[in-house]
C-alpha positions as CSV (number, residue, x, y, z in Angstrom):
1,X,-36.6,4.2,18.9
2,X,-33.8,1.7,18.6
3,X,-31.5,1.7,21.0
4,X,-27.6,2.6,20.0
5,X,-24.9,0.2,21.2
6,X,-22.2,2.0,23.4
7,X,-18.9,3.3,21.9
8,X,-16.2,1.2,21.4
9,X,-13.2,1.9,23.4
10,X,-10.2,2.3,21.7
11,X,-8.1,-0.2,21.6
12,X,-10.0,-2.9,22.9
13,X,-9.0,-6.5,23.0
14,X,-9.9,-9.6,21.0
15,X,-8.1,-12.9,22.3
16,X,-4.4,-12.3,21.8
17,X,-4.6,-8.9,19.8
18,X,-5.0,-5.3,20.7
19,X,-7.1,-3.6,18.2
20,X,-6.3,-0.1,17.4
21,X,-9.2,1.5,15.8
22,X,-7.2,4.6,14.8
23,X,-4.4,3.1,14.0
24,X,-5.6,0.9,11.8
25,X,-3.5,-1.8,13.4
26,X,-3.7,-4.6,16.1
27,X,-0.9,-6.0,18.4
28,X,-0.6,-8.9,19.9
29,X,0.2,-9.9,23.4
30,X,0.6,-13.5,25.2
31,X,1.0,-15.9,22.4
32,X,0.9,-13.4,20.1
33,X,3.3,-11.0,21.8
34,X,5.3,-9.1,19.3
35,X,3.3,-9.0,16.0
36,X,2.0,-5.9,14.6
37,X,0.1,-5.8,11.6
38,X,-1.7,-2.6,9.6
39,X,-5.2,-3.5,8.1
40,X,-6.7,-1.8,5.7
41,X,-9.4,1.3,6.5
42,X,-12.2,-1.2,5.6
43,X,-11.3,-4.4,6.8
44,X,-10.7,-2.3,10.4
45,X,-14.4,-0.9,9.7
46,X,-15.7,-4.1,9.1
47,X,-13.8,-5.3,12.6
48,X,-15.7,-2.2,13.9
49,X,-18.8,-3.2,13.2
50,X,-19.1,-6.7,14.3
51,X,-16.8,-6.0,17.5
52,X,-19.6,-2.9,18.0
53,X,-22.6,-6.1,17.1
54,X,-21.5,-8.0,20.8
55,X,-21.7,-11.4,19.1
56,X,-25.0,-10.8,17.2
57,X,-25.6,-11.8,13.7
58,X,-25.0,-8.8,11.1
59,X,-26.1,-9.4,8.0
60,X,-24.2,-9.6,4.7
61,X,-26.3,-6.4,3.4
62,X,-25.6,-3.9,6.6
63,X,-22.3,-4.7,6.6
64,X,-22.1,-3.6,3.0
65,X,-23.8,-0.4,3.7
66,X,-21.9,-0.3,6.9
67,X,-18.4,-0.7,5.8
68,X,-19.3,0.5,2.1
69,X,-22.1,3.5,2.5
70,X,-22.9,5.2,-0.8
71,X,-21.3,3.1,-3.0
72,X,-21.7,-0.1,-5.8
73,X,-19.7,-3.2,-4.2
74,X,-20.8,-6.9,-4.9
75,X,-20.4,-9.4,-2.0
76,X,-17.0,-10.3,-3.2
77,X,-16.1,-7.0,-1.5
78,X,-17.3,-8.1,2.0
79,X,-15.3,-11.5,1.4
80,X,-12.2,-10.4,0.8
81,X,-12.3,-8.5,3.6
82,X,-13.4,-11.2,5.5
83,X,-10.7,-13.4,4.4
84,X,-7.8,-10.4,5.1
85,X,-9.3,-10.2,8.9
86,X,-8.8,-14.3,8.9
87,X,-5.8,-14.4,7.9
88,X,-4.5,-11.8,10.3
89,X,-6.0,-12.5,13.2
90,X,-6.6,-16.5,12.6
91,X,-9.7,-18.2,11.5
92,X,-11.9,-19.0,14.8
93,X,-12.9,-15.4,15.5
94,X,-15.4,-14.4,13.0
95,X,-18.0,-17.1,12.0
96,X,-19.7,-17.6,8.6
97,X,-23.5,-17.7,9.3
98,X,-24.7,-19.3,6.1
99,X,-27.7,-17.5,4.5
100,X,-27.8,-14.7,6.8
101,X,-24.1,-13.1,7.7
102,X,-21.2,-13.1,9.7
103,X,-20.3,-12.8,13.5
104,X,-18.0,-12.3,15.8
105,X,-17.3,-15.4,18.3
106,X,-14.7,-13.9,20.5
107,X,-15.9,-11.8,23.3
108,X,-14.6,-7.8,23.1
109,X,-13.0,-6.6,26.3
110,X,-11.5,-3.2,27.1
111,X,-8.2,-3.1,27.2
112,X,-5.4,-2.9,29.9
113,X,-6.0,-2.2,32.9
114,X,-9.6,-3.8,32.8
115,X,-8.4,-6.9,30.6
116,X,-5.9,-8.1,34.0
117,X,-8.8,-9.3,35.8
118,X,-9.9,-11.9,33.0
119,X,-6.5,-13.1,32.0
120,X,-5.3,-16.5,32.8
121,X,-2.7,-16.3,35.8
122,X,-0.3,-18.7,33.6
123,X,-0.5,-16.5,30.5
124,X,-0.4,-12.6,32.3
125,X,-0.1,-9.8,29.2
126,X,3.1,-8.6,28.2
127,X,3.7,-5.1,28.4
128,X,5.2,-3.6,25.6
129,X,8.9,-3.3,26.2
130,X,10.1,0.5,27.0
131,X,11.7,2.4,24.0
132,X,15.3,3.3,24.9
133,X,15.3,7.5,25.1
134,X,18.4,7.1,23.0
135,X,18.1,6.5,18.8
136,X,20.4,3.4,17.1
137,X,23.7,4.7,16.4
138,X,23.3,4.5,12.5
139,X,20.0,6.1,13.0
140,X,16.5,5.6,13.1
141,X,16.5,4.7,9.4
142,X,19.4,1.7,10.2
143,X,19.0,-2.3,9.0
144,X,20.8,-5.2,9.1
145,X,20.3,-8.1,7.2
146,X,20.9,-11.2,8.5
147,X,22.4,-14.3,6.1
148,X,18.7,-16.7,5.1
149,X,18.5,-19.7,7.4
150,X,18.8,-22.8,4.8
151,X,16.7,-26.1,6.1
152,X,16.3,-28.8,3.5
153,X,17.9,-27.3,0.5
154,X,20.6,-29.3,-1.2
155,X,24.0,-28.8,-2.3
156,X,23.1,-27.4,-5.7
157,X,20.8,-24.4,-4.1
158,X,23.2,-23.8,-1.1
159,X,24.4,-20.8,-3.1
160,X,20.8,-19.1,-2.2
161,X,21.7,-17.8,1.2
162,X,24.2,-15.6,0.3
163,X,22.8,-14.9,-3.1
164,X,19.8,-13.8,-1.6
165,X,21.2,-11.8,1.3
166,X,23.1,-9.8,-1.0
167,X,20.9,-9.0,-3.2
168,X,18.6,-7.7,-0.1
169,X,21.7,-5.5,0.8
170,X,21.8,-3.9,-2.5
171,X,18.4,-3.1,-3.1
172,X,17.8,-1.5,0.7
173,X,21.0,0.5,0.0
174,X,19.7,2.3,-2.5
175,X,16.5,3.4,-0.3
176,X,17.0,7.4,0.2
177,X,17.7,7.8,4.1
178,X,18.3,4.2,4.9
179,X,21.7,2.9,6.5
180,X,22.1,-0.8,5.6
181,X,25.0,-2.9,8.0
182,X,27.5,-4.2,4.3
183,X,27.3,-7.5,3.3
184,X,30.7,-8.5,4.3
185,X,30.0,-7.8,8.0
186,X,26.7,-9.7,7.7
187,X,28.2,-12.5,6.3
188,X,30.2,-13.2,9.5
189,X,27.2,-14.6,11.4
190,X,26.4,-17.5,9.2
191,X,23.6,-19.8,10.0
192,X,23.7,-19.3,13.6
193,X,21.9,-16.0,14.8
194,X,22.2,-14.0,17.6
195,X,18.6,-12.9,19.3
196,X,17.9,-10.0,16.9
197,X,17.5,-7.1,19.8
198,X,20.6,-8.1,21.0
199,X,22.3,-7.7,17.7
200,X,20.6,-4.6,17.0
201,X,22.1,-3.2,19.8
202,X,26.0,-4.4,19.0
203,X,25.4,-3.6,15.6
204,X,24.0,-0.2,16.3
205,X,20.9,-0.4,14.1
206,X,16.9,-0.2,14.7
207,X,16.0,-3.0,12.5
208,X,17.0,-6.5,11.7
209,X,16.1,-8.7,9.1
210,X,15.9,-12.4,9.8
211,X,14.8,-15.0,7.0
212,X,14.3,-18.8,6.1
213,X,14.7,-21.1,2.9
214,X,13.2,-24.2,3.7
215,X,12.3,-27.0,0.7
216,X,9.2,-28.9,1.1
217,X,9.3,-31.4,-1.3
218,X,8.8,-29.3,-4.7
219,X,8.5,-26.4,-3.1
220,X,10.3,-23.5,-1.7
221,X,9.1,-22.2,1.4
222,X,10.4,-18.3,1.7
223,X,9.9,-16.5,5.6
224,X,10.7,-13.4,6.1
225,X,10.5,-11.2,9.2
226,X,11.5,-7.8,10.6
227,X,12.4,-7.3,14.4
228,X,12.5,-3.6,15.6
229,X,15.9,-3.9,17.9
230,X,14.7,-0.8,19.9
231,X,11.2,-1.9,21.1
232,X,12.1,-6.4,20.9
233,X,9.0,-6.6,18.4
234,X,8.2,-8.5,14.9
235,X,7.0,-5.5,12.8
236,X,6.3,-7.2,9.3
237,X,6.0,-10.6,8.2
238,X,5.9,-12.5,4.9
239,X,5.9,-16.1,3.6
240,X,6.0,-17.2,-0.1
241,X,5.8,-20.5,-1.6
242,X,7.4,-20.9,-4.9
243,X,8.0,-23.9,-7.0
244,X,12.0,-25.1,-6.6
245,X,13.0,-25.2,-9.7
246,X,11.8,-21.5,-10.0
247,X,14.6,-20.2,-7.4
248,X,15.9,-18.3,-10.1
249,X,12.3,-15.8,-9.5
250,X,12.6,-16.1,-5.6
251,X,15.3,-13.3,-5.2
252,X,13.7,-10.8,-7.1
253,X,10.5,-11.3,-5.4
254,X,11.6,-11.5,-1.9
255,X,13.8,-8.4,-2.5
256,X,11.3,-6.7,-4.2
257,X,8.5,-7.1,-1.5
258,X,11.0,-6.8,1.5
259,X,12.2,-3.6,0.1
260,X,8.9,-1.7,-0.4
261,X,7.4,-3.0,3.1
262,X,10.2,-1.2,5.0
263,X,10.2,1.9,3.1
264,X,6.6,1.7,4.3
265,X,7.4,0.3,8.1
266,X,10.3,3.2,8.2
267,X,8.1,6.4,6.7
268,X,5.4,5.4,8.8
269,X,7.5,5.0,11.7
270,X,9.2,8.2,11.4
271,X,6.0,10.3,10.9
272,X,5.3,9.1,14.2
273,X,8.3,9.0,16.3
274,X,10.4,11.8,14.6
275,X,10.9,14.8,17.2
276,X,9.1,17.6,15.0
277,X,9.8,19.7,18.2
278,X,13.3,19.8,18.1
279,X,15.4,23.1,17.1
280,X,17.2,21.5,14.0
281,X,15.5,22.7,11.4
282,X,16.8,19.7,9.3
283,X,15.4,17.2,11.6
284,X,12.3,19.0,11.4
285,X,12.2,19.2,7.8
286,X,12.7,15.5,7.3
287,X,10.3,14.7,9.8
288,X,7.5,17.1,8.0
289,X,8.6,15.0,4.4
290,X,8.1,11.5,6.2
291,X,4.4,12.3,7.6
292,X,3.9,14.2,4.0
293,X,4.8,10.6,2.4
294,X,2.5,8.7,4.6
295,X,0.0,10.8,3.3
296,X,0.5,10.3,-0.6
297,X,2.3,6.4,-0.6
298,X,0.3,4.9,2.5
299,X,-2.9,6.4,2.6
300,X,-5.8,6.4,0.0
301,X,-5.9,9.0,-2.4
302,X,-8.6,11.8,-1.1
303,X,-8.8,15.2,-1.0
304,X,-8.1,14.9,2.6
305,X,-5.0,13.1,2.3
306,X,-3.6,15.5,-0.2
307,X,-4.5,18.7,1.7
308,X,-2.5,17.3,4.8
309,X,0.9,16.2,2.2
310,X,0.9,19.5,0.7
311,X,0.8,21.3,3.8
312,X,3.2,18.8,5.3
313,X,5.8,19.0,2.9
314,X,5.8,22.8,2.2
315,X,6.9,23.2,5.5
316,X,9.5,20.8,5.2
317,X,10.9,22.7,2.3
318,X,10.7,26.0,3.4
319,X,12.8,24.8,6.4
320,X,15.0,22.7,4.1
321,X,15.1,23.9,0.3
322,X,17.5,20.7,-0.7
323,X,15.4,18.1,0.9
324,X,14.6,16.1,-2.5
325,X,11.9,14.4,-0.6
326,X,10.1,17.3,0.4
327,X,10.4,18.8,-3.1
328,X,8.7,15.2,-4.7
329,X,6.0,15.3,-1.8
330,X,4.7,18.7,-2.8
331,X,4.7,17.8,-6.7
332,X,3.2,14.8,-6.1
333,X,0.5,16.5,-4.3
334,X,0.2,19.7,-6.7
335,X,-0.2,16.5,-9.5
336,X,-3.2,14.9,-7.5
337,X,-5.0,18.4,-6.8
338,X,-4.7,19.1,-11.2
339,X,-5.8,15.6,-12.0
340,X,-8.6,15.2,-9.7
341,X,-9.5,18.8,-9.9
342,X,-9.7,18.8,-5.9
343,X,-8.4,22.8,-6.8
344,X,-9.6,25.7,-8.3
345,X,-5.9,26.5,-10.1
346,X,-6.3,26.7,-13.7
347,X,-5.3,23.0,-14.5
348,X,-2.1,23.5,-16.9
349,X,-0.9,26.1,-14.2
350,X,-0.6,23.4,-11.4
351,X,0.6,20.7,-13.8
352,X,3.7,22.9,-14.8
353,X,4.0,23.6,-11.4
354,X,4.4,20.1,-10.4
355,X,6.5,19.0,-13.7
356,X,9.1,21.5,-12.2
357,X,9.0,20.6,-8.6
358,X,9.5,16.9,-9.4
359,X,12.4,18.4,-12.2
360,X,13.3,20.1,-8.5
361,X,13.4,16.9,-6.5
362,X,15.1,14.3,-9.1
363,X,18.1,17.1,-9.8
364,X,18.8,16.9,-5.3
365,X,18.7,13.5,-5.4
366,X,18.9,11.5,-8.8
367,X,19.1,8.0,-7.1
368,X,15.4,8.5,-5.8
369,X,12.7,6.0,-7.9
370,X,10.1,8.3,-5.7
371,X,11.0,11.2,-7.4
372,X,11.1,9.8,-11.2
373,X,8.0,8.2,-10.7
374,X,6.1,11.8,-9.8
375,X,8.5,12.9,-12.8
376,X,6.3,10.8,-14.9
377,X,3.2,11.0,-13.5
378,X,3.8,15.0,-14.3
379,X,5.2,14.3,-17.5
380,X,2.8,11.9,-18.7
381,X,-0.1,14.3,-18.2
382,X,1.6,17.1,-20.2
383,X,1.4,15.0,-22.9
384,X,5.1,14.3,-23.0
385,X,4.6,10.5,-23.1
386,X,7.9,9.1,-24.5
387,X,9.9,11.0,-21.7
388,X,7.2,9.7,-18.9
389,X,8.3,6.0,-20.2
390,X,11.9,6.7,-20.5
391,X,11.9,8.2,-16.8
392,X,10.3,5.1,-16.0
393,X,12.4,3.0,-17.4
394,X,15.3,4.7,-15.6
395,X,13.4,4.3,-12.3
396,X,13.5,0.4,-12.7
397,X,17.0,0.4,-13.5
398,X,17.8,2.6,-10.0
399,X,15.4,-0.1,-8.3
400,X,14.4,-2.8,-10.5
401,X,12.0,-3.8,-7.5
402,X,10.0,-0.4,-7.6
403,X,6.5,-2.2,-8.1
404,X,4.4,1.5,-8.7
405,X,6.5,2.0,-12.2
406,X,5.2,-1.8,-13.6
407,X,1.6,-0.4,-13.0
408,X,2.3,3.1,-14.4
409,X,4.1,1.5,-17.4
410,X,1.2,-0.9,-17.5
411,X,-1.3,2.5,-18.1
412,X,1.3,3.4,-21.0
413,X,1.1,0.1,-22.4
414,X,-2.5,-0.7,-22.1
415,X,-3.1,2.9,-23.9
416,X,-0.7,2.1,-26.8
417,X,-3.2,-0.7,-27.3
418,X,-0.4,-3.4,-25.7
419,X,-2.9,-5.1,-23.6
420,X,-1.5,-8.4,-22.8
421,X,2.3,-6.9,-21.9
422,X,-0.4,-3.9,-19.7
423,X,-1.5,-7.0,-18.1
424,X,1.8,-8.7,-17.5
425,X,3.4,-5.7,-16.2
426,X,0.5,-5.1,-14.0
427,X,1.2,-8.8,-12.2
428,X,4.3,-8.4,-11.8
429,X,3.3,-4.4,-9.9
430,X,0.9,-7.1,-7.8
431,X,3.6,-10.0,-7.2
432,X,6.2,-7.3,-6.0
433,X,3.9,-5.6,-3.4
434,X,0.5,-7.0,-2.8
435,X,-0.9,-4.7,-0.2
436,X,0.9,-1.4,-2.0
437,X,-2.1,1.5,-1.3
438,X,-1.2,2.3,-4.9
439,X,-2.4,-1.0,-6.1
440,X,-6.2,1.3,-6.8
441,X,-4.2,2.3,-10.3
442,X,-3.2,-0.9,-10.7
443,X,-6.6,-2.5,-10.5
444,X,-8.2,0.2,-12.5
445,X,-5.5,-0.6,-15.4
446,X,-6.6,-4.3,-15.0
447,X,-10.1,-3.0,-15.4
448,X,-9.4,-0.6,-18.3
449,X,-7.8,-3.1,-20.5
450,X,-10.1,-6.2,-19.7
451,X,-13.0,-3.5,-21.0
452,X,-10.5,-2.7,-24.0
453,X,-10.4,-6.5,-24.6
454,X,-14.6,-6.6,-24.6
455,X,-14.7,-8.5,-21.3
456,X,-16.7,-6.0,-19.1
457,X,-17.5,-9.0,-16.5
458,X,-13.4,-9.1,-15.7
459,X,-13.3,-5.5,-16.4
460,X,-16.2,-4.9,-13.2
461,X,-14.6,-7.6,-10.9
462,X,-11.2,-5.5,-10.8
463,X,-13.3,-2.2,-10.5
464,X,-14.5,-3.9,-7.0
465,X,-11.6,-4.9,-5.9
466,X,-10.1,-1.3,-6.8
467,X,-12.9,0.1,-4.7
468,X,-12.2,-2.2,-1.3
469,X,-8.5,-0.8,-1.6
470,X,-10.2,2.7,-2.4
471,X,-13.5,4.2,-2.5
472,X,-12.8,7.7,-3.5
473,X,-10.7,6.1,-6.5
474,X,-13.1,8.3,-9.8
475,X,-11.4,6.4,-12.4
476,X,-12.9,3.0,-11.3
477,X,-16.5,4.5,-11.8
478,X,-15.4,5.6,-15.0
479,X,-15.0,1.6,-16.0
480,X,-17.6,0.4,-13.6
481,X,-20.3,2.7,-15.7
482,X,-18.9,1.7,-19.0
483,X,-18.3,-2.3,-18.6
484,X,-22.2,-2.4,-16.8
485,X,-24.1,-0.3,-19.8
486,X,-21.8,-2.9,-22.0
487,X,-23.1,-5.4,-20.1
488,X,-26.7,-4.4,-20.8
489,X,-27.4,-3.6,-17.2
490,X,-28.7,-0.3,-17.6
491,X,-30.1,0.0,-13.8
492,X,-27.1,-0.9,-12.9
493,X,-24.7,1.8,-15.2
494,X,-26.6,4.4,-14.3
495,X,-25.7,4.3,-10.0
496,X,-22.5,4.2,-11.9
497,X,-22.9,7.0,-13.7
498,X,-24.8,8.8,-10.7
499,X,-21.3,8.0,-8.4
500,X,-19.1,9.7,-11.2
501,X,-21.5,12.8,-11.0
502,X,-19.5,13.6,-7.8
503,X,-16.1,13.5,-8.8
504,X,-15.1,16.6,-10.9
505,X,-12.6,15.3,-13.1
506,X,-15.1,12.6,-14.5
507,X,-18.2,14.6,-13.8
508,X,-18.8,14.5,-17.4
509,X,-18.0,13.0,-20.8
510,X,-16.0,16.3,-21.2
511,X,-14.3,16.4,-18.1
512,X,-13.4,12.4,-19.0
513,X,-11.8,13.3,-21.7
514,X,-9.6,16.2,-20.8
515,X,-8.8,14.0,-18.2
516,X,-7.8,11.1,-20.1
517,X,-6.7,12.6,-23.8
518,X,-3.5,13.4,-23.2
519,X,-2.1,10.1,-22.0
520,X,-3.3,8.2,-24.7
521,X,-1.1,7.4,-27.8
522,X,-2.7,9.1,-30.9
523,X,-3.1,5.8,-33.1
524,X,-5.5,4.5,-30.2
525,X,-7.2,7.4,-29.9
526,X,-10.4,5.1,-30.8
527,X,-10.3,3.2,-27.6
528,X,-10.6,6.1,-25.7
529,X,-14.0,7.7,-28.1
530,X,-15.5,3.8,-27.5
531,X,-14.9,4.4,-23.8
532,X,-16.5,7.2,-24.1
533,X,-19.5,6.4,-26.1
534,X,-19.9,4.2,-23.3
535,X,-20.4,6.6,-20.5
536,X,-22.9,8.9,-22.9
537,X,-24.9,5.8,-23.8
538,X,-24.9,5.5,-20.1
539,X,-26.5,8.7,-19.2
540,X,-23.4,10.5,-18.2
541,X,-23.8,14.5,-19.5
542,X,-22.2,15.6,-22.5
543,X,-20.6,18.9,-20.8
């Protein structure tokens, strides 16, 4: 028998970082102290696997099988996982072992206490700094944006600062929940910064933003950080590199990316931290509709998931009835469970019920792009597509930044037959929030519309890459099994087809298209029948 390798423990250590298998996060300490960063599920499986190895060589194929079990993925899968765990955690740790796989080079040690004995004495690790017992007095949901440190940048761009720090301002301001320091007050600091926990504390907030403009010859280097004041730690980072004479672009994509990452550092923060214990009923509530928003925005989309959110959030509105968010959890929860038939509710029954809760949760709070976008979502799959677009359309202009409404326009554009502008709007959904967990729709509209465009090689690519964000994800076998019988691999349509068998709403050419009819526009109702054709030339049942 062979033997089995011990459990990991949880977190163990790997040079400078403290990996958090449950978390899905690592932390650094020494030289590293200070930086958090979330992986993905799989990239942390994949961590798992070679940490669990002890050095060994695992090859390419078990780590597939490993990190992938059940499903069709390509190696391209395994290397872009590869590359995120690289680029987090530097590139000497895991080696490329050509022909035969990958390993891990840095030696796994338990964590704290054990880890003292085997740290340099000049280097000891830094414990993390105790959390005050006292919240921020603007909140736990409180920013300040510092003015963009300018190096290199001449005269003529000097208005960029400024520009950009207010723009920052505007868009967090409009963030339900979030206190934002005014762009007056932030003004007053100027290039030269105070140490950002320090500032948090004067200025009474939990976080601080602190950025750079540097110019590199025709470039423009873009940094971006966020320091939580209340524990002295960098909690996000960015960098972008965009060509100078494209400044114009830089705002809107530094704003746009800033501003979805905290709404994803703060709900994630508060589903941990808030005190669900207490005796307000309205702290409570809120606390119950930030874990149920974790659930749907942060988390893939699986039955699992879903069954926590709508639990979740109707506890937070039966403790709260005018909590907005509560109301948009539970319909955006009640849409997933219709559309993925993950319930036995008569279909139209739980769509209604949904169309009404999100009615419910815009009406509390109309300033909430959240809200319209499960509006559409609802909308869209009553058939009611020209409202879904306009709600959309009023959800950019509350938060021109709101990345998920590019990709869901993209699906009403690519199924108008507008491919290119489905394409377009799609980049721009990726360019505004590259590691968005709703990027899966995003991919599969990519997919959808490279098959409409009789490029089923494109058209499977994207289907992988949809599946590393999300396995469960049933549309992307839906393309997968039509771009690889298109492709004249029949072997390899029908593992498609045999994946799709397990997923109700695609379970059969039927089930496809009651899934799918209603959110097409009429005059390309022929894409949708070639689609189709697709999966029955495939082997996928009638009924």
């Amino acid at each position: 028998m062979r033997p089995t390798s011990p459990p990991l423990p949880d977190p163990f250590v790997l040079g400078p970082w403290h990996v958090h298998l449950a978390l899905d996060e690592v932390a650094g300490w020494g030289p590293q102290a200070g930086q958090v960063h979330k992986l993905e599920p799989r990239a942390m499986r994949l961590l798992a696997v070679l940490a669990q190895a002890g050095g060994a060589v695992v090859r390419a194929d078990d780590l597939l099988d490993a990190v992938w079990p059940g499903l069709v993925v390509t190696p391209s899968s395994l290397y872009d996982a590869v590359a995120q765990l690289r680029k987090v955690l530097g590139p000497d740790h895991i080696a490329t072992v050509p022909r035969k796989g990958y390993r891990l080079v840095t030696p796994v040690l338990p964590a704290q206490p054990a880890v003292a004995s085997v740290q340099p004495a000049a280097t000891p690790a830094l414990p993390e700094p105790a959390a005050p017992t006292t919240e921020p007095r603007l909140g736990p949901r409180s920013v300040a944006v510092l003015p963009f440190v300018m190096r290199g940048l001449p005269d003529s761009l000097s208005f960029l600062s400024e520009s950009l720090t207010g723009a920052l301002i505007s868009e967090l301001s409009r963030q339900p929940g979030l206190a934002v320091v005014a762009l007056g007050t932030m003004l007053t600091f100027g290039q030269k910064h105070p140490p950002p926990h320090a500032l948090a504390a004067d200025l009474g907030v939990r976080f601080i933003v602190d950025g750079q403009l540097e110019q590199r010859e025709e470039t423009l280097h873009v940094g971006v950080q966020v320091v939580d004041g209340r524990r002295s730690t960098q909690t996000w980072a960015d960098e972008m590199t965009l060509p100078t004479q494209a400044w114009h672009a830089t705002a809107s994509v530094v704003v746009g990316r800033l501003a979805r990452a905290l709404r994803f550092e703060l709900n994630d923060l508060a589903s941990r931290e808030a005190p669900v214990s207490a005796s307000d009923a309205e702290m409570q509530a809120r606390a119950f509709a930030a874990q149920a928003w974790v659930q749907l925005y942060a988390r893939p989309q699986t039955p699992d998931t879903n069954e926590r959110a709508t639990r979740l959030a109707r506890s937070a509105v039966a403790m709260s009835p005018e909590l907005s968010q509560g109301w948009m959890c539970l319909a955006y929860a009640d849409w997933r469970a219709s559309n993925y038939r993950w319930s036995d509710e008569p279909r139209d029954e739980q769509l209604a019920r949904a169309l009404a809760q999100a009615e419910r949760a815009v009406a509390l709070d109309p300033r909430d792009p959240d809200a319209h976008y499960v509006l559409s979502l609802a909308a869209r799959n009553r058939g009611q597509r020209q409202r879904a677009d306009e709600v959309l359309r009023h959800c950019l202009r509350l938060s021109s930044s709101y990345a998920p409404a590019y990709g869901l326009l993209a699906l009403s554009l690519e199924r108008h037959g507008r491919h290119q502008e489905a394409l377009a709007y799609c980049d721009k959904a990726f360019e505004l929030s590259p590691l968005e967990p709703l990027r899966v729709i995003w991919h599969w509209v990519r997919a959808e519309t490279c098959l409409a465009l009789d490029d089923p090689k494109t058209a499977l690519d994207e289907v992988e890459r949809g599946l590393a964000v999300n396995p469960s994800y049933g549309q992307l076998y839906v393309v997968g099994a039509a771009a690889a019988w298109r492709m004249g691999s029949a072997g390899h349509a029908q593992e498609w087809v045999a994946a799709l068998r397990q997923h109700p709403a695609f379970c059969s050419v039927e089930a496809v298209r009651a899934t799918f009819e209603r959110t097409f526009d009429p005059a390309c109702i022929g894409q949708l029948e070639r689609l189709l054709d697709s999966l029955s030339d495939a082997g996928l049942a009638p009924r």
